[in-house]
N, C-alpha and C positions, 0 to 999 in steps of 0.2 A: 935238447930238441924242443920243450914243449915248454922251457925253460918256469917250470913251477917254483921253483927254489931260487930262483932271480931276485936278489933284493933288487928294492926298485930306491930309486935316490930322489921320486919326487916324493915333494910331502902330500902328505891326506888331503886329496880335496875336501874343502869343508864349505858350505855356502851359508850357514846362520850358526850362530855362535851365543850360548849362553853366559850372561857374567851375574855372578851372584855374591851379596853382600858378603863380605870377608869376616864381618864385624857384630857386635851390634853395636846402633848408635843412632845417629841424626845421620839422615842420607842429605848431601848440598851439591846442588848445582854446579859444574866447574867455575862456574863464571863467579858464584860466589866464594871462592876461595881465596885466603888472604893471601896468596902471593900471584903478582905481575903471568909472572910464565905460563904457569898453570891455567889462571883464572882469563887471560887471552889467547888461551889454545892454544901456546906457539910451540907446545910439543907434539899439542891433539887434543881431539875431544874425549871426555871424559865422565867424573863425578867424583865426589868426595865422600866419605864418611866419618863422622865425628866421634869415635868412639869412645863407649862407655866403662871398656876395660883392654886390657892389652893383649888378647889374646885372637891371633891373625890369623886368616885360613885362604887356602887357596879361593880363589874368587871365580874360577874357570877349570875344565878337564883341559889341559893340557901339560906344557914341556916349561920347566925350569930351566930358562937359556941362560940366564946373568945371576951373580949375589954381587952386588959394587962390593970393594973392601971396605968402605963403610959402614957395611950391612941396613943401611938404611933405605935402599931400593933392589926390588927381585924383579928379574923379565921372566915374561912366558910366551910362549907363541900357542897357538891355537889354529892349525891348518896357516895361512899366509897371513894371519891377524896378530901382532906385537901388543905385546899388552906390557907396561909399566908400574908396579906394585909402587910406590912413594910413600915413606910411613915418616909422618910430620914433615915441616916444612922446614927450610935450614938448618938441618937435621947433620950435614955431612961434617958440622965442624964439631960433632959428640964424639968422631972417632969411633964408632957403633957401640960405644958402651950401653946405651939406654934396650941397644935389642941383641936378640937371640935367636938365629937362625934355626930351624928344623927342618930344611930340607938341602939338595946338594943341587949342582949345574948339573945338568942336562938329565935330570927324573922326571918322572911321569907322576903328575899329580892330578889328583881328584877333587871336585869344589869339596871344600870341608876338612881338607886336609890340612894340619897344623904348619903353617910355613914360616912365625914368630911368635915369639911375645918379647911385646915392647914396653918397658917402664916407661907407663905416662906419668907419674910421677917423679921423675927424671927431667922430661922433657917442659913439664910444667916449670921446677926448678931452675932449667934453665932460659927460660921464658923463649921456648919453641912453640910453635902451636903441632898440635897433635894429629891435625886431618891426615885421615889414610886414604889418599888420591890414585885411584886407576884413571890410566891416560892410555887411548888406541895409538900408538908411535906413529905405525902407516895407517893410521887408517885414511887418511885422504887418497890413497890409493887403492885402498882395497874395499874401504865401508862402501855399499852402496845405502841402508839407510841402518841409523841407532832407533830404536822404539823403547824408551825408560819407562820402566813399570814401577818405579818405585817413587816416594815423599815419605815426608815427614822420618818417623821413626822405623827403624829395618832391624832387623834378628840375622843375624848370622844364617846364610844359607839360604836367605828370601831373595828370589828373580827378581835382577835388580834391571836388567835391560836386555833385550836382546839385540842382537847385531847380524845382520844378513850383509853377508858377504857380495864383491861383483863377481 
């Protein structure tokens, strides 16, 4: 009748969206990142972080949608907002040996929450570069504007941008 116990099958509206450094490290520009796709948006807009050690945290409260089987990229959604974990760059031809997943598809994560550690020592050796690149997939559908609070050097856990939803 009053249907309280209705699950409901939309998602959360959510209209501003925190993403926070995963890392610590050197915060860069998407645009300065050394690969093509990334650094011309043609997945989305973004930022990179050059870390200083291998230990990866959720970057946002939200939902662990994807681990690629190369465990080299993790999705999350955040109300209608796609976000793209990227951990180093031509990363997919290690076969994920360089990292180590800590979380599963479809969990609920919290910023800070452990979601790898990746041997950059690994990917150094195999002459990868190491930027750990969040990219918004949709957001040209959904971003109405990104506001980056961050430069230079960032701590795990520091407000790196906020993102208001349309």
């Amino acid at each position: 009748m009053f249907n309280f116990f209705k699950k409901k099958d939309k998602k959360e509206v959510v209209k501003e969206v925190n993403v926070y450094a995963m890392c610590d490290g050197e915060f860069v520009n998407i645009e300065d990142v050394q690969d093509e796709v990334f650094a011309q948006k043609m997945m989305g807009d973004g930022f990179a972080i050059r870390p200083t050690h291998g230990t990866i945290n959720s970057p946002v409260d939200g939902q662990v949608d994807n681990i690629f089987p190369t465990k080299h990229a993790v999705s999350f959604t955040v109300g209608e907002l796609e976000i793209l974990l990227h951990m180093g760059i031509d990363t997919v031809s290690l076969e994920g040996k360089p990292f180590t997943i800590h979380v599963n598809e479809n969990s609920q994560v919290s910023k800070g929450d452990n979601i790898a550690d990746v041997n950059l020592t690994e990917l150094e050796e195999n002459d990868k570069d190491k930027d750990m690149i969040i990219v918004f997939t949709n957001g040209a559908e959904v971003i109405d504007k990104i506001d980056v609070k961050a430069s230079g050097t960032v701590s795990k856990g520091d407000l790196v941008a906020t993102i208001k939803l349309k």
